[in-house]
C-alpha distance (Angstrom), angle and dihedral (degrees) to the residues before:
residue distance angle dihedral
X1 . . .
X2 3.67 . .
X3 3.87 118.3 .
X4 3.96 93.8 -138.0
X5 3.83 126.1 56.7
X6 3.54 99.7 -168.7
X7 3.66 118.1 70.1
X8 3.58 90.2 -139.2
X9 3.67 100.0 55.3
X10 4.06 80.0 42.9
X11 3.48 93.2 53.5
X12 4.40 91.4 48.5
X13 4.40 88.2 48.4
X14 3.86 90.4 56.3
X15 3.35 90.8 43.0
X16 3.68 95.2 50.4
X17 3.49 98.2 41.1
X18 4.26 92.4 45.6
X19 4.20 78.8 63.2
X20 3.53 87.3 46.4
X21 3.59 98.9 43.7
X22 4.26 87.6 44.8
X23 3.92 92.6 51.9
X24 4.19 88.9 55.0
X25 3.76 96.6 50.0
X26 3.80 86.9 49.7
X27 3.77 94.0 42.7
X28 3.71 100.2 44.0
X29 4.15 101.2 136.4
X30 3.91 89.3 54.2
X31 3.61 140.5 84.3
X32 3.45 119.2 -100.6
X33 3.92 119.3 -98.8
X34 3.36 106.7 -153.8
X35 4.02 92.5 170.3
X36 3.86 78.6 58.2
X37 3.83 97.7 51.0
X38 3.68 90.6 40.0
X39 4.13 86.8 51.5
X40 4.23 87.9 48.5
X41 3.70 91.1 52.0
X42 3.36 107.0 27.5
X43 3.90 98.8 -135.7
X44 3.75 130.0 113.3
X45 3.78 126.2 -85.0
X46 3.94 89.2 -104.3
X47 3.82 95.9 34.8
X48 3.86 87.9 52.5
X49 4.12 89.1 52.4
X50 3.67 92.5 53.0
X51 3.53 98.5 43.7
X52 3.83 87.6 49.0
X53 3.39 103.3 61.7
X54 3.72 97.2 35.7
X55 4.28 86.4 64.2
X56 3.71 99.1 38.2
X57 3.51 103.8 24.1
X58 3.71 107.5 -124.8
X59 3.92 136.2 47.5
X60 3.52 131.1 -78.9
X61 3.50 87.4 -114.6
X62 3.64 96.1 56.4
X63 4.10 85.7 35.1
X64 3.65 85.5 73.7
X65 3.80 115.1 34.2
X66 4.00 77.7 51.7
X67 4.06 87.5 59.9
X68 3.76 100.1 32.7
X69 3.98 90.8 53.4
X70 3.80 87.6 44.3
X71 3.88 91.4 55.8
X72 3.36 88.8 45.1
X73 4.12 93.2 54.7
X74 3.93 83.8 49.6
X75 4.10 92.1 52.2
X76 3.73 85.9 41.7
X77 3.98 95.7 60.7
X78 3.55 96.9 23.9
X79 3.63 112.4 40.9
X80 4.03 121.1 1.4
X81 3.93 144.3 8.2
X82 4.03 92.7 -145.9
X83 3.44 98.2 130.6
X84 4.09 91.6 -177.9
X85 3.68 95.7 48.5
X86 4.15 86.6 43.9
X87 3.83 83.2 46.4
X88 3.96 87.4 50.6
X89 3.94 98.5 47.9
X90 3.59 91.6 48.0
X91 4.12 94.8 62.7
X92 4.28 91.4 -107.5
X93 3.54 118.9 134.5
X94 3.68 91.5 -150.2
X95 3.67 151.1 29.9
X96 3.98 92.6 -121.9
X97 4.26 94.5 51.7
X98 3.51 85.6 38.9
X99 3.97 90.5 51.3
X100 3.28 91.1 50.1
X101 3.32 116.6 45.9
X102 4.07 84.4 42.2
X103 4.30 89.8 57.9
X104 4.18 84.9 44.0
X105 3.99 88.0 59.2
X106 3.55 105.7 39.9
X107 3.94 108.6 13.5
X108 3.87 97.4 -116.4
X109 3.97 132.5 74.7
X110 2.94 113.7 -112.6
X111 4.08 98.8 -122.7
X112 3.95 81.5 68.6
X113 3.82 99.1 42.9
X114 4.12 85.0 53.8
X115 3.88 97.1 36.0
X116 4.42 81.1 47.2
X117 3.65 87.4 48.2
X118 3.94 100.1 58.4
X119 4.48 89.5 40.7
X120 3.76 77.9 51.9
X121 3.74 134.2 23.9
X122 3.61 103.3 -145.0
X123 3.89 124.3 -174.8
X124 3.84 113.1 -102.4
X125 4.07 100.3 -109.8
X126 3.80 90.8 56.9
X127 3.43 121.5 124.8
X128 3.62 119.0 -153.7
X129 3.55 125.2 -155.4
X130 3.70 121.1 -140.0
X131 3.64 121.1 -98.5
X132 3.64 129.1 -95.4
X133 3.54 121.7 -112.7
X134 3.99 112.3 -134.1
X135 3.32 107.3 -151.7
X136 3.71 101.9 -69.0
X137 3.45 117.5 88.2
X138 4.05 94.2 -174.6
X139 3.86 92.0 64.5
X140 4.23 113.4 95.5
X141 3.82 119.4 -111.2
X142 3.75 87.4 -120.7
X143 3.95 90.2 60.9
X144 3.35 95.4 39.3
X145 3.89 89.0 58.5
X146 3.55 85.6 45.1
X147 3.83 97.7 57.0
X148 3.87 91.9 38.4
X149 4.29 88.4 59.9
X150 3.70 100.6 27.8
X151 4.41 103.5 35.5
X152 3.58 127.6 -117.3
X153 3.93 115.4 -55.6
X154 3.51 115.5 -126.3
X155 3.70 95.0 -114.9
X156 3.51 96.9 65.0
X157 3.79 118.3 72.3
């Protein structure tokens, strides 16, 4: 259910919240200012919250660990395997919460998305689904990807 009845006043919150929306993509590395937002749109603190997540659909809280962790999936492929300074970039205070809110978003951790990303180069839009376990829950994600591209060694029953 939409926030706004009138189309007009409708029409002003998307527009508001499209600037808002534009100045956190292009301000991801710093705290939020919500004096600053509040100033841009002129609505309240609370007001500006509500209206928020009624046009986008989430918080902007969640608006932004959603794009941080998805930078950090891109710099993970494309770029580096540093999980701590990928950790860092991405507002976490630590490998482990960065590890797992990363696997909660896309499936994977991201050690194996960057260790899968230099065995193959993958194009940066791809999304890779997690790996299947086979049966033995013991074995590490890394080797199971391993065995699933390169076969079962003969060691191994």
């Amino acid at each position: 259910m939409s926030f706004a009845k009138k189309p007009i006043t409708r029409a002003s919150h998307t527009h508001k919240i499209d600037c808002v929306a534009a100045y956190l993509d292009q301000h991801l590395d710093e705290a939020v200012d919500f004096a600053q937002l509040c100033s841009m749109t002129n609505l309240s603190r609370y007001h500006l919250h509500r209206v928020f997540r009624d046009v986008t659909g989430e918080t902007i809280g969640a608006r932004l660990r959603r794009l941080r962790l998805e930078r950090a999936r891109l710099e993970l492929i494309a770029i580096s395997d540093d999980l701590a300074l990928a950790a860092r970039r991405a507002g976490y205070g630590s490998v482990t919460s960065f590890t797992r809110a990363f696997r909660s978003r896309f499936g994977i951790p991201p050690g194996t998305l960057a260790w899968r990303s230099r065995l193959v180069p993958l194009p940066r839009n791809a999304v890779i689904p997690p790996v299947s376990t086979y049966g033995d829950e013991s074995i590490s994600t890394r080797f199971q990807f391993s065995r699933a591209v390169m076969g079962k060694p003969p060691f191994l029953p």
